[in-house]
Each structure stands twice: as structure tokens, then as C-alpha cells.
N, CA, C and O of each residue as an XYZ file, in Angstrom:
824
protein
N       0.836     -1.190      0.000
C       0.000      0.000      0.000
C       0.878      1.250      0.000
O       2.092      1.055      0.066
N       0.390      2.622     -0.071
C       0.846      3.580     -0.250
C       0.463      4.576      0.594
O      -0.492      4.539      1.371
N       1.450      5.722      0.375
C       0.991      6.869      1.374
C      -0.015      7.910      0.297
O       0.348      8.147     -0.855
N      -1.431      8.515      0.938
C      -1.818      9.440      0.136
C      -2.223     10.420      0.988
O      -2.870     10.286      2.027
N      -1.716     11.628      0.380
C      -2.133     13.034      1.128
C      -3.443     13.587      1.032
O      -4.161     13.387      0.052
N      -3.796     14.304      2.055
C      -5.054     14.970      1.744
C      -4.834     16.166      2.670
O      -4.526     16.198      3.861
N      -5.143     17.407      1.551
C      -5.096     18.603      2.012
C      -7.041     18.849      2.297
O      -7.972     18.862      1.491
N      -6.997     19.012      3.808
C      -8.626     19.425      4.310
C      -8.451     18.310      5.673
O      -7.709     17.337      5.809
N      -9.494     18.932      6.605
C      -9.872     18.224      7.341
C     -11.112     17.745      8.040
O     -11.376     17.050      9.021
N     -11.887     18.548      6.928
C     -13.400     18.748      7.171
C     -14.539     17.729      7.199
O     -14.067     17.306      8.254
N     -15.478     17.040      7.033
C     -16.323     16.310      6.774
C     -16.184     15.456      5.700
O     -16.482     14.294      5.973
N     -15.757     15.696      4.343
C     -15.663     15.041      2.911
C     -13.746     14.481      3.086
O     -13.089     13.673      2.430
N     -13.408     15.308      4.194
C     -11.587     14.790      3.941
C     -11.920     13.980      5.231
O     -10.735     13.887      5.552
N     -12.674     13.208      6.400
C     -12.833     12.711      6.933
C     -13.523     11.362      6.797
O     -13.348     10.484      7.641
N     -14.483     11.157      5.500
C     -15.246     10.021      4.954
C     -13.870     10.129      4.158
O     -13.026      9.352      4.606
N     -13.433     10.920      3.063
C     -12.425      9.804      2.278
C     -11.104      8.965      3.039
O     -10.558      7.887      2.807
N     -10.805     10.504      4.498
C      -9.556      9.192      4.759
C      -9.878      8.024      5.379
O      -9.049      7.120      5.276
N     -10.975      7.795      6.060
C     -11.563      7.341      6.926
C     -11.716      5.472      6.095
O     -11.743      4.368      6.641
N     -11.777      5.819      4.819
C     -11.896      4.584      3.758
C     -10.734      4.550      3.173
O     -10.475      3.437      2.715
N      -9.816      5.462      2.988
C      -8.547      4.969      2.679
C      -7.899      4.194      3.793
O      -7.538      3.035      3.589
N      -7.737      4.761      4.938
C      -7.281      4.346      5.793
C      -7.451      2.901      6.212
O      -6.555      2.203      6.686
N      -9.091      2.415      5.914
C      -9.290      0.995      5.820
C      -9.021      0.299      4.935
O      -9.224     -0.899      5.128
N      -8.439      0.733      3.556
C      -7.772      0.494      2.656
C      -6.642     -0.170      3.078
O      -6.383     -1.255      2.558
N      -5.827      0.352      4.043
C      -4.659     -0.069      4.418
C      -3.867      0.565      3.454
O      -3.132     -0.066      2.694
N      -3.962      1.563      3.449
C      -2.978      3.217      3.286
C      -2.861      3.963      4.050
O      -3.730      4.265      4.868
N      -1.614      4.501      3.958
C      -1.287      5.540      4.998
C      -1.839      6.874      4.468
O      -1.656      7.174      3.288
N      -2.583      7.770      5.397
C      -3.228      8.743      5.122
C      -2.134      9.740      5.655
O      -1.586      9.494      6.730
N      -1.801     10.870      4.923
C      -1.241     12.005      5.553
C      -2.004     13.302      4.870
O      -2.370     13.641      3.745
N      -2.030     13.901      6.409
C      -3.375     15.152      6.735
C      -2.943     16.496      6.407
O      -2.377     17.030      7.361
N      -3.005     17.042      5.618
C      -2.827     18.575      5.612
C      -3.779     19.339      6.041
O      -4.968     19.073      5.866
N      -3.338     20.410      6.673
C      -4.608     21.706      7.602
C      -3.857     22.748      7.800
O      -2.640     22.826      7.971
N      -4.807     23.682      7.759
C      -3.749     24.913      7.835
C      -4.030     24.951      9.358
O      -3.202     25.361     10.172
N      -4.993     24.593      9.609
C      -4.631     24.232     11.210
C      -4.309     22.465     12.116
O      -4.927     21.415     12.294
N      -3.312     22.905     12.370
C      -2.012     21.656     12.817
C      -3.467     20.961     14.070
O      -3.770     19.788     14.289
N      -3.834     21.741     14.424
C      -4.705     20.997     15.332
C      -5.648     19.946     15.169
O      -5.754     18.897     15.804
N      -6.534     20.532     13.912
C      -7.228     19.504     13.367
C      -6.512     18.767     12.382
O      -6.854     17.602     12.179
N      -5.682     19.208     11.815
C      -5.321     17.848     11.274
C      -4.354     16.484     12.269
O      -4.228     15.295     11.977
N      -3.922     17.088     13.223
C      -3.795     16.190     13.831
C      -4.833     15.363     14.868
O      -4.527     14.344     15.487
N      -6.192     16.080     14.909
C      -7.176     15.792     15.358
C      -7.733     14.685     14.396
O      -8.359     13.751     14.898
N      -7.539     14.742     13.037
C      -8.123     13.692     11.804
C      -7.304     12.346     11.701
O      -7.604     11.186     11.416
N      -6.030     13.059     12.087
C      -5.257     11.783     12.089
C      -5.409     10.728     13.452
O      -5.250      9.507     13.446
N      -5.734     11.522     14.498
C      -5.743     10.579     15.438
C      -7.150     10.060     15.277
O      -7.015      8.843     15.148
N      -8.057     10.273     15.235
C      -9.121      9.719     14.759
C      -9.366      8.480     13.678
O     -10.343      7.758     13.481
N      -7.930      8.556     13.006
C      -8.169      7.565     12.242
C      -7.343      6.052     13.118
O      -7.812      4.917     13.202
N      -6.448      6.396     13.489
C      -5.784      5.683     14.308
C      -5.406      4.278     13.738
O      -5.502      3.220     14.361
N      -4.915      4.447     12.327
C      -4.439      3.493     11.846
C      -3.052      3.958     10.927
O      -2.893      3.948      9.707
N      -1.845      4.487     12.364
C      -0.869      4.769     11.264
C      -0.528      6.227     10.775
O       0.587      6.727     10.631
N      -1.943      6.861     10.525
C      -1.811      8.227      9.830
C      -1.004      9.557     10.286
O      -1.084      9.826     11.485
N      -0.313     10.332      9.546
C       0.729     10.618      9.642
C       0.083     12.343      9.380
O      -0.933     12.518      8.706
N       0.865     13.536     10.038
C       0.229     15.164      9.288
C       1.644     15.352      9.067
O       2.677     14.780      9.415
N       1.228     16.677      8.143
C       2.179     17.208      7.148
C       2.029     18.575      7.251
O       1.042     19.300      7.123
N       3.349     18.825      7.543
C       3.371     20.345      7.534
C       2.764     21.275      6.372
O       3.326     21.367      5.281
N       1.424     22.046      6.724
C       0.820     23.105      5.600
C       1.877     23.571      4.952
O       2.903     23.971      5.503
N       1.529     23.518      2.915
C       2.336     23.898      2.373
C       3.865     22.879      2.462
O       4.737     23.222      1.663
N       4.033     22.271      2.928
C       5.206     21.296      2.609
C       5.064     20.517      1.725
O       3.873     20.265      1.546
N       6.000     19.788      0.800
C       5.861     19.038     -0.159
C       5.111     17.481      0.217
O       5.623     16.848      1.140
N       4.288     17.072     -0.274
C       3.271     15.944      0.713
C       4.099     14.874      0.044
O       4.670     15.021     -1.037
N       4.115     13.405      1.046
C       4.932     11.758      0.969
C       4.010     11.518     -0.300
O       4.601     10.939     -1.211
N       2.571     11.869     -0.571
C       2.293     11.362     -1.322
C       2.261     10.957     -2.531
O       1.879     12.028     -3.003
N       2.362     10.184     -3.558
C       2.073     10.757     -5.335
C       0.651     11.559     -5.264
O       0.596     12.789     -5.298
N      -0.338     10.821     -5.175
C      -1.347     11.069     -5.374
C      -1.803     12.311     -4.306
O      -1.786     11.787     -3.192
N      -2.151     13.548     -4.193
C      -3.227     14.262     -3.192
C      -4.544     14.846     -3.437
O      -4.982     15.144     -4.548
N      -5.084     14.972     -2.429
C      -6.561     14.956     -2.513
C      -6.570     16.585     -1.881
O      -6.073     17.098     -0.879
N      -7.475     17.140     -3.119
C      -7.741     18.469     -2.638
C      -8.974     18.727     -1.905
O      -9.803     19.527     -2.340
N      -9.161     17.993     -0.651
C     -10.542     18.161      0.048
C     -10.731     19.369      0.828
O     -10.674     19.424      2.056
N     -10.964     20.357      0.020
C     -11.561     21.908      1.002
C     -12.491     22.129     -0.370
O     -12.676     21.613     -1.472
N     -13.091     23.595      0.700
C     -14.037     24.286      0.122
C     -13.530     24.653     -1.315
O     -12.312     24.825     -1.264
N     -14.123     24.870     -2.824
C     -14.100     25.596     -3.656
C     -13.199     26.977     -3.574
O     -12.065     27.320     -3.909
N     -14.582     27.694     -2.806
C     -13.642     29.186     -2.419
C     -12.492     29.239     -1.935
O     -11.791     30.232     -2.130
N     -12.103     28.284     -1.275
C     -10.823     28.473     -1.169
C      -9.395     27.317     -1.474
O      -8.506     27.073     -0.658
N      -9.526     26.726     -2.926
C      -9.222     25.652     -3.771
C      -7.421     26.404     -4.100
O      -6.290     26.059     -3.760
N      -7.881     27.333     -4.766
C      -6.734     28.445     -5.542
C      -6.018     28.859     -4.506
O      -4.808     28.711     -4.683
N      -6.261     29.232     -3.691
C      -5.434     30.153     -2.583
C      -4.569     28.678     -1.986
O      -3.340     28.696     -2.065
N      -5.140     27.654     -1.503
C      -4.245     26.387     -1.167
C      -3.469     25.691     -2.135
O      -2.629     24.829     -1.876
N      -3.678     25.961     -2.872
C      -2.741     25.657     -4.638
C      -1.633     26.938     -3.689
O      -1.075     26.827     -2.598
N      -1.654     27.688     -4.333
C      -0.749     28.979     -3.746
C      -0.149     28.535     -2.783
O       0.921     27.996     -3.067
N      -0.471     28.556     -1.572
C       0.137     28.170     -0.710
C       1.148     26.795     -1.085
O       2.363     26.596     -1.067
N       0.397     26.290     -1.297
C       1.645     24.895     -1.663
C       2.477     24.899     -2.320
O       3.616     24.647     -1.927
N       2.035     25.328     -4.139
C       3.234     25.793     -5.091
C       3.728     25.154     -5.165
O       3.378     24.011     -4.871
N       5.176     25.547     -5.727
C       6.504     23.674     -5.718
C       5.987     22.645     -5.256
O       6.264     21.594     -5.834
N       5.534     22.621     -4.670
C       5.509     21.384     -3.357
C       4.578     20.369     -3.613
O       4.587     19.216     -3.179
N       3.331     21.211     -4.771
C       2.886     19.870     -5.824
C       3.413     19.360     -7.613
O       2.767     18.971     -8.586
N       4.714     19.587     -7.394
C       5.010     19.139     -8.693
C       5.294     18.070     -9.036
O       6.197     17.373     -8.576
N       4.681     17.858     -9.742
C       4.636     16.032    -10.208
C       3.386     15.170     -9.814
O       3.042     14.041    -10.164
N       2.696     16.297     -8.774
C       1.603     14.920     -7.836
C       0.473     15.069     -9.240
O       0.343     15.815    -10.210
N      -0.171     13.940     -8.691
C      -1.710     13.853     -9.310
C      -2.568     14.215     -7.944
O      -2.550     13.900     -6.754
N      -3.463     15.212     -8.981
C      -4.066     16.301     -7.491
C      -5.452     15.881     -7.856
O      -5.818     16.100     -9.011
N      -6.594     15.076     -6.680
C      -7.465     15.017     -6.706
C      -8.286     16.316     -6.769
O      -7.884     17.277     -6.114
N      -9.435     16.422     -7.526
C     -10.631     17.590     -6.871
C     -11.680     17.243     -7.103
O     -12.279     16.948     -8.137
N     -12.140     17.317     -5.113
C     -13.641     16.821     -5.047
C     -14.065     17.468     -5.164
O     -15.228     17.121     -4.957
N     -14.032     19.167     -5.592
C     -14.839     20.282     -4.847
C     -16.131     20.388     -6.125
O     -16.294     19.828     -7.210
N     -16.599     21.011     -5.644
C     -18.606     21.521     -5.962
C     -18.348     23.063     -6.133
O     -18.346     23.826     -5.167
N     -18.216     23.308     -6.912
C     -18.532     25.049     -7.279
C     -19.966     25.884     -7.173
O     -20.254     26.907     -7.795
N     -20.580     25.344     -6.455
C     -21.889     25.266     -6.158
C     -21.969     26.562     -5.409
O     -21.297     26.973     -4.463
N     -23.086     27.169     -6.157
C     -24.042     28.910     -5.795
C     -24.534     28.643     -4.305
O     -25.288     27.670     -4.336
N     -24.385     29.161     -2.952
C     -24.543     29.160     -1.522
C     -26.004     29.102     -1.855
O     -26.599     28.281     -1.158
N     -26.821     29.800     -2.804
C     -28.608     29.396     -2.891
C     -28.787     28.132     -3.839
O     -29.868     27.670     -4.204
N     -27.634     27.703     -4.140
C     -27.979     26.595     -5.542
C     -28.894     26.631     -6.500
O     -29.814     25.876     -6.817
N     -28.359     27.950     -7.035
C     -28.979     28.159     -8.322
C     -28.173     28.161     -9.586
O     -28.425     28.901    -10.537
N     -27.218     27.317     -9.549
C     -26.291     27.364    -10.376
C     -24.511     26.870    -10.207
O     -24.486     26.381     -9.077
N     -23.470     26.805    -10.628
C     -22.524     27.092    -10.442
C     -21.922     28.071    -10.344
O     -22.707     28.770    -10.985
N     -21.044     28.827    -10.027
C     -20.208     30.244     -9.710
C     -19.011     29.981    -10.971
O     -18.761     31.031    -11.563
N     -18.253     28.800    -11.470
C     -17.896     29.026    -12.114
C     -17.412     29.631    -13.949
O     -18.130     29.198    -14.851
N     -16.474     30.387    -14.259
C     -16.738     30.918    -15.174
C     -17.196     30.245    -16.589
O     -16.735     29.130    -16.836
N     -18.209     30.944    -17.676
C     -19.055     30.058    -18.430
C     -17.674     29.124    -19.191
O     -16.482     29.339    -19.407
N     -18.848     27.768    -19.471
C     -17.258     26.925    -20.347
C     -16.331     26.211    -19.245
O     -15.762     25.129    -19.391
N     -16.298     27.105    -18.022
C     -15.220     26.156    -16.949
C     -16.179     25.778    -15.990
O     -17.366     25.964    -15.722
N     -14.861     24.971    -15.447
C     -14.935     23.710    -14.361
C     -14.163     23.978    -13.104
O     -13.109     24.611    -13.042
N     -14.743     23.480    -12.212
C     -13.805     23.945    -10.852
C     -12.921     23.418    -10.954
O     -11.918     23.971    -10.502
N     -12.761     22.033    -11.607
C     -11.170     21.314    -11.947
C     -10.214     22.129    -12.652
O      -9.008     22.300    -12.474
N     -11.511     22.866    -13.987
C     -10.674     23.241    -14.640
C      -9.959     24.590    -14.535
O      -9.140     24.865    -15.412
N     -10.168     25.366    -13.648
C     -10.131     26.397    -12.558
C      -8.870     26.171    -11.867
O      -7.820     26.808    -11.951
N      -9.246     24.860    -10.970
C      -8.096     24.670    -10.190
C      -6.659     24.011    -11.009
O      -5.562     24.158    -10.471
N      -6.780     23.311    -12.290
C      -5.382     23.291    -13.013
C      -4.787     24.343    -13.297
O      -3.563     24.279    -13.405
N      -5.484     25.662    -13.509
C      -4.828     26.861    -14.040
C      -3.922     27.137    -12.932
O      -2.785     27.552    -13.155
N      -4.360     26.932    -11.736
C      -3.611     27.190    -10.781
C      -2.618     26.610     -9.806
O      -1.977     27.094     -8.874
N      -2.752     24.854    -10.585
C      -1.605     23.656    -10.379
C       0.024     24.256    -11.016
O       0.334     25.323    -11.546
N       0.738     23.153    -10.707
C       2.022     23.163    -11.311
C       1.675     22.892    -12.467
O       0.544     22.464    -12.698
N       2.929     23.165    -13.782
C       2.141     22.649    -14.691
C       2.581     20.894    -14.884
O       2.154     20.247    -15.840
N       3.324     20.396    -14.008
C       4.098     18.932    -14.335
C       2.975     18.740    -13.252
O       3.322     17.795    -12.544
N       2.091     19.115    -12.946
C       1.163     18.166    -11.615
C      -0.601     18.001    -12.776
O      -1.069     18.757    -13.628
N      -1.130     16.539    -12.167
C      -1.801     16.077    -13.263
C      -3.424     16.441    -12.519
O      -3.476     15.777    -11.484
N      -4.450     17.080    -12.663
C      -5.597     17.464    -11.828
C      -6.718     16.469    -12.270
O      -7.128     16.540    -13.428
N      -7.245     15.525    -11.390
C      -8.253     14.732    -11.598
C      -9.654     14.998    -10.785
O      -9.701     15.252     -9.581
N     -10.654     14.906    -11.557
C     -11.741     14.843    -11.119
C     -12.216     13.668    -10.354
O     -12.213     12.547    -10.862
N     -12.550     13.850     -9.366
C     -13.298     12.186     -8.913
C     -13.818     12.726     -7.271
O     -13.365     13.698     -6.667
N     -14.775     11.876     -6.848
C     -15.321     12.108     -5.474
C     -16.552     12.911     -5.342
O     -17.477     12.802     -4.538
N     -16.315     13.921     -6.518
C     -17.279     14.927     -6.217
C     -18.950     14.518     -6.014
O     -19.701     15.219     -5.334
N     -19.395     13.267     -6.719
C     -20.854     13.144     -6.851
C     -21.070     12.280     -5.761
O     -22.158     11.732     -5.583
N     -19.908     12.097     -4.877
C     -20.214     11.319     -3.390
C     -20.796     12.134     -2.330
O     -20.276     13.231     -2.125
N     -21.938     11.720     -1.522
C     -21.906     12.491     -0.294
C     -20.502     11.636      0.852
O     -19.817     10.620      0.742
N     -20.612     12.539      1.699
C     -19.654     11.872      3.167
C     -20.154     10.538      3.815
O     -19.468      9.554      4.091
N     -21.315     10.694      3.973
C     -22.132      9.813      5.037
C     -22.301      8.356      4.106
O     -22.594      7.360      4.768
N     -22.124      8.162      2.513
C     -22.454      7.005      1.589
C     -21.184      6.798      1.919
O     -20.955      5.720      2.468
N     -19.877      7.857      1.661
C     -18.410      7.002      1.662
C     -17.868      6.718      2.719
O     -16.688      6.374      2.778
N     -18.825      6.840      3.974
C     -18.185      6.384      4.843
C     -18.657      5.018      4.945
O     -17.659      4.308      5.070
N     -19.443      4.498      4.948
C     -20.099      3.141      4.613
C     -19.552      1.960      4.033
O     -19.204      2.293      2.900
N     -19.382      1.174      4.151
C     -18.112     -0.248      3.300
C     -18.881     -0.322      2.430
O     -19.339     -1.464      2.394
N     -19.376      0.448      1.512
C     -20.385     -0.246      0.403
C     -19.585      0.434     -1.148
O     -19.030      1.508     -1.384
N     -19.822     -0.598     -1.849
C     -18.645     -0.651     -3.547
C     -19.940      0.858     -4.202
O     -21.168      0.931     -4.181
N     -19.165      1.540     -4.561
C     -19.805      2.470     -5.337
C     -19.273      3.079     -6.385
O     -18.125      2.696     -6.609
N     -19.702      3.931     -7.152
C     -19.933      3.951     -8.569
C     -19.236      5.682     -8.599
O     -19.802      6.729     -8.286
N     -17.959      5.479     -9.051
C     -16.807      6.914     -8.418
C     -16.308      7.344     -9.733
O     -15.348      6.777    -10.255
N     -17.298      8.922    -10.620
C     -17.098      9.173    -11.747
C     -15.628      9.989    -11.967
O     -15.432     11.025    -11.331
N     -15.124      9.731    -12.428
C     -13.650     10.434    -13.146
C     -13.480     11.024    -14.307
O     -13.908     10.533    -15.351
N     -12.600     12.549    -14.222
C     -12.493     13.260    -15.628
C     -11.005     13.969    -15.323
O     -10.574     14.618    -14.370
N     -10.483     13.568    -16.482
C      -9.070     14.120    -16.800
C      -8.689     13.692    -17.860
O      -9.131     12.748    -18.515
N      -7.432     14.719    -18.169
C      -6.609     14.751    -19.066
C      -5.841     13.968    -20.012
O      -5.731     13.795    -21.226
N      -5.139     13.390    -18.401
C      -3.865     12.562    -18.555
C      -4.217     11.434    -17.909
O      -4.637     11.135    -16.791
N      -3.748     10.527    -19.575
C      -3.975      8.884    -19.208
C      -2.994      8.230    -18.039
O      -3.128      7.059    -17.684
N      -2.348      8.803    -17.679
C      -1.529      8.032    -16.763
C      -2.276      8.419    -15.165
O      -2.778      7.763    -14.252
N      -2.084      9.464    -15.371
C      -2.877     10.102    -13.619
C      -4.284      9.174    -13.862
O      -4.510      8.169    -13.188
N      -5.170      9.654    -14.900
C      -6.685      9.241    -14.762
C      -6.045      7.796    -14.409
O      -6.149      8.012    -13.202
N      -5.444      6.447    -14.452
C      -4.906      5.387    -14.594
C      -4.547      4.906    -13.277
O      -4.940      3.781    -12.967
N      -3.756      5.685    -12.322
C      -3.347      5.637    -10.916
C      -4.720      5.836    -10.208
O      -5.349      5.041     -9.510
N      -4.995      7.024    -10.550
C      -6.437      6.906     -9.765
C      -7.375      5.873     -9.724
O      -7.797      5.305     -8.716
N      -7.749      5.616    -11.194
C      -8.563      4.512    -11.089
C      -8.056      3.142     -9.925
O      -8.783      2.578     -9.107
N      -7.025      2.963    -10.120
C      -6.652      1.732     -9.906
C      -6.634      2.349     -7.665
O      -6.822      1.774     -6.593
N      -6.391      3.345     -7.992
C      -6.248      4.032     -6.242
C      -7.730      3.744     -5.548
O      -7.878      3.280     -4.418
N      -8.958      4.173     -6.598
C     -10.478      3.902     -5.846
C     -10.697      2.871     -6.070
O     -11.552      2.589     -5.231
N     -10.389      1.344     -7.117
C     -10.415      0.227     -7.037
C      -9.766     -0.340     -5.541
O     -10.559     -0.982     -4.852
N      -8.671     -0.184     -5.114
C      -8.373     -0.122     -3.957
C      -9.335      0.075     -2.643
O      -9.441     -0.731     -1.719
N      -9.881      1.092     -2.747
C     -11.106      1.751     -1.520
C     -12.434      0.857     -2.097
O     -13.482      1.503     -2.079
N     -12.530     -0.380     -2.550
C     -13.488     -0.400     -2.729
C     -14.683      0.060     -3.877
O     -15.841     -0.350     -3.961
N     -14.144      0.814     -4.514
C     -14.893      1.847     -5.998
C     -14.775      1.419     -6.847
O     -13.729      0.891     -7.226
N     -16.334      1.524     -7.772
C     -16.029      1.322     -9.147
C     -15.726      2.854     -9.945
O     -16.565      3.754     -9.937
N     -14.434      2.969    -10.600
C     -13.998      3.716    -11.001
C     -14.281      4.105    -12.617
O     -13.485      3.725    -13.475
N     -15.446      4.873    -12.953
C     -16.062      5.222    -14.108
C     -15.666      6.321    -15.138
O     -16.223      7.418    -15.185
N     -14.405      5.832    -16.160
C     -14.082      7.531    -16.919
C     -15.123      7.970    -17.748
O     -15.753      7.303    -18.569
N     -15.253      9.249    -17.436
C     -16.246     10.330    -18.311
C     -16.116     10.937    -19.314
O     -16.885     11.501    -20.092
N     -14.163     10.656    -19.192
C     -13.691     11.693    -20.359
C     -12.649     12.832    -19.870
O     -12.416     12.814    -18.662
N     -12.149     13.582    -20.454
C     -11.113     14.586    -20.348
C     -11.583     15.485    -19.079
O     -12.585     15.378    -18.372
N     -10.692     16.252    -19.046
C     -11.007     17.145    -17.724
C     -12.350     18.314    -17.746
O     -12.970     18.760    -16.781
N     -12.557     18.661    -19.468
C     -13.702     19.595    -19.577
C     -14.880     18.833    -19.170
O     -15.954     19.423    -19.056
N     -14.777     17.451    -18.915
C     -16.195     16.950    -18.381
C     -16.786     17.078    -17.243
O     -17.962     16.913    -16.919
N     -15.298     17.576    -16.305
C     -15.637     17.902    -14.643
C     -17.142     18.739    -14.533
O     -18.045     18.485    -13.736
N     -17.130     19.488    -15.264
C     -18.068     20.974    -15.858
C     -19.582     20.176    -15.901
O     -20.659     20.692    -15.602
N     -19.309     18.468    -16.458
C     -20.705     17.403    -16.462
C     -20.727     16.970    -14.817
O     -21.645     17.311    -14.071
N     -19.985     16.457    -14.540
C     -19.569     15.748    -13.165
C     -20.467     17.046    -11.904
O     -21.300     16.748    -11.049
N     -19.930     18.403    -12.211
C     -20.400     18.875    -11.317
C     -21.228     19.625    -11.459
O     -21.336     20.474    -10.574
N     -22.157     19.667    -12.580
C     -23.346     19.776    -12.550
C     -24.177     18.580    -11.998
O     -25.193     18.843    -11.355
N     -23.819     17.298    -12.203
C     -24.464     15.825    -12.024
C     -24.505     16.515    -10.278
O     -25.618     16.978    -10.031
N     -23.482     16.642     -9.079
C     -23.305     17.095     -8.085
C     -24.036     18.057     -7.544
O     -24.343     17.970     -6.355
N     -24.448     19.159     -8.331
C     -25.850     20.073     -8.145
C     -26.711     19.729     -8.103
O     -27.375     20.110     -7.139
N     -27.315     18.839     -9.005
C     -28.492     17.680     -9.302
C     -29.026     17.117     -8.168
O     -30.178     17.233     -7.748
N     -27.867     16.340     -7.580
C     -28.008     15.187     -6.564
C     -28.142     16.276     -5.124
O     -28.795     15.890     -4.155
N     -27.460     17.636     -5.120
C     -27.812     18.394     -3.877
C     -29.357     18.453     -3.848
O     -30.135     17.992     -3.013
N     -29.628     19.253     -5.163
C     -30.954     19.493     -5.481
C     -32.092     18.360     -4.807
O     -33.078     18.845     -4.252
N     -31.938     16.759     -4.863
C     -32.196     15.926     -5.168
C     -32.684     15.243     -3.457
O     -33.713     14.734     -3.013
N     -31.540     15.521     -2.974
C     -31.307     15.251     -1.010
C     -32.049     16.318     -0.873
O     -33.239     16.038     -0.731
N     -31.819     17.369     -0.861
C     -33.053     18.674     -0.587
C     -34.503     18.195     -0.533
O     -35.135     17.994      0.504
N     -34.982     18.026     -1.869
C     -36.016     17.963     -2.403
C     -36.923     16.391     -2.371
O     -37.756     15.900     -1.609
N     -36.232     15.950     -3.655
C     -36.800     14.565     -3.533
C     -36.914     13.719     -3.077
O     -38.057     13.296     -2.899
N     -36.007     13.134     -2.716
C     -35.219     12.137     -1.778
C     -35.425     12.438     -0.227
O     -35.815     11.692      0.672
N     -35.015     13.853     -0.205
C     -34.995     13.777      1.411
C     -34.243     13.636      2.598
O     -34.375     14.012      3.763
N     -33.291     12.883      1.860
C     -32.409     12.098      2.574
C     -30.632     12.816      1.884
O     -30.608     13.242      0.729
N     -29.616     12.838      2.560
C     -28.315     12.808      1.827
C     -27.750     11.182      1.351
O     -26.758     10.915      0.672
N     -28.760     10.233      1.968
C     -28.288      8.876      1.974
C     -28.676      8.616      0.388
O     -29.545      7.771      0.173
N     -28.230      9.124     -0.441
C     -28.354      8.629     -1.778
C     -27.103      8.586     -2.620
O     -26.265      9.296     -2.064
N     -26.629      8.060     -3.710
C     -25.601      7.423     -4.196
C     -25.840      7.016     -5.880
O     -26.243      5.871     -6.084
N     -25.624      7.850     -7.002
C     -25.572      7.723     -8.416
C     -25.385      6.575     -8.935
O     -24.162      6.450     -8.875
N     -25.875      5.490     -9.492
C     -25.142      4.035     -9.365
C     -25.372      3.907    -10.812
O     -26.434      4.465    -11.091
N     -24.541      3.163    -12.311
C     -25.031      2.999    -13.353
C     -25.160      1.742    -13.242
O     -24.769      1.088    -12.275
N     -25.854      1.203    -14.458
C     -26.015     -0.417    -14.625
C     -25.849     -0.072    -16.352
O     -26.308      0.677    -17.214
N     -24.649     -1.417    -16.134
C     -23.674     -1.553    -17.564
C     -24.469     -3.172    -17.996
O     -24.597     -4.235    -17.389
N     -24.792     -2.785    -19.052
C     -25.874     -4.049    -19.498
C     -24.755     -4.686    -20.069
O     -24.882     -5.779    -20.622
């Protein structure tokens, strides 16, 4: 197994390490506050390791689990220190009334947040159409992916095969822009229809 970083320590960076970690990977925690991320790590209590904010992370792979609004500014902060990684993004660019996305027409919060990657670091879409409370659950689910680069999209896949996931490509990174609209949908959806956040996108491949 491997070490994978995750910058966040919030609710969505707590269901994913929480299943990596049962993965039997080493999770290492980034926070700009040392407290909670060492609060996430001990919580996981299998191993997991924090990383100094902004230091170059053990990991290949990291997971950009924070808010949207503040996606770019933690790119910044890190800088050098992701070159070469394959940078997860779960984030939701999602309007605070959900009436839309905030991002600019044509883009993607992925595609947003590559402008503001290294350019040798590879930005993958994936996680986003998960709630917390489904991935925390041992149950195999249906984990859509969009990127660029065949090699990153490739690690990843084979990284959520690992956790348990079926790992579904969508296509290049302009599809994130599909992915997280699908993610508005499903807010819309727990709100409204459903009722519940306990819901989960599942395809059936005839």
C-alpha cells in the first residue's frame, strides 16, 4: 500500500480518509490548522501521519478536500511542493442558494483549479458526486472520473479500485463541468426529492 495526502480536514476529507485508511494506506493530513489535522489523524488511528501546511506531501497522489472558495489560494500556498503529484478535486462550485454554479461560463472547478496547479502536476476529477455519510459506509460504489492525462486518470482509477470503488471515466477534464453539474443535481435531489443525503448515483452496464 501507499501513502496518500489529503489537504482538508473537514467532513468530505474525513469520509475519504476514513476509507482509505481501511484500505490499508497511509493517510497524511494537511490543515492549515495543525490541530485539526492532527485531530483527523488521530481519529483515524491506523498509522496516519500530518504534514506540515504547504510542505511538499509523501504522497504521489493528493486529494484536494476543502471548500471551492478556497481551492486556488491552497494551490498557492503549496506551489513547488505539488510538482509532479496527481491532485485530486472533489470540490462543488456550487451557488450558496444553488442556483447554479459560480464558475466561469465553459469552466470547471477542476478546470479552474489546473490553471492554478504546477504545470508537471496532473488534476483529476473524482469524489465529487459522493456524499460523506455514503463514503463512509463499506459499500462498492460507482466513483465518476475526468481528466486529461492517461496516466494520472490510470493511478487513480486503480487508487479507488483499492477503496473499494467502481472507477467510471467520463472523459477529459472539460467533463468535470458534467460531473459537477451531475453534483448540483443530486444536492438538489437530497433537498427535495429524496430527502435524505443517503443517496448514491449508481449505473447499470448491461
Amino acid at each position: 500500500m501507499s501513502t496518500i495526502s489529503i489537504i482538508g480536514s473537514g467532513g468530505m476529507a474525513t469520509a475519504i480518509a476514513g476509507r482509505i485508511a481501511k484500505a490499508g494506506h497511509t493517510v497524511e493530513v494537511f490543515s492549515r490548522d495543525p490541530a485539526k489535522a492532527q485531530a483527523l489523524a488521530d481519529k483515524l488511528a491506523s498509522g496516519a501521519i500530518t504534514g506540515t501546511y504547504g510542505a511538499t506531501p509523501a504522497g504521489d497522489i493528493v486529494i484536494l478536500a476543502v471548500p471551492y472558495s478556497s481551492a486556488v489560494a491552497v494551490l498557492a500556498d503549496f506551489g513547488k511542493a505539488l510538482d509532479g503529484k496527481v491532485i485530486i478535486d472533489i470540490t462543488n462550485p456550487v451557488a450558496p442558494d444553488l442556483s447554479g454554479l459560480v464558475t466561469p461560463h465553459g469552466s470547471s472547478g477542476a478546470q479552474e483549479i489546473a490553471k492554478g496547479a504546477p504545470a508537471s502536476a496532473h488534476v483529476v476529477k473524482a469524489f465529487n458526486t459522493l456524499f460523506g455519510q455514503v463514503l463512509a459506509k463499506d459499500e462498492r460504489l460507482d466513483a465518476f472520473i475526468a481528466a486529461d492525462d492517461a496516466g494520472a486518470k490510470a493511478r487513480v482509477s486503480t487508487f479507488l479500485e483499492s477503496l473499494g470503488l467502481r472507477p467510471l471515466d467520463v472523459g477529459g477534464l472539460p467533463m468535470a463541468q458534467t460531473l459537477e453539474s451531475l453534483a448540483l443535481m443530486m444536492i438538489g435531489l437530497a433537498k427535495n426529492g429524496a430527502g435524505s443525503w443517503d443517496i448514491a448515483m449508481k449505473v447499470d452496464i448491461g
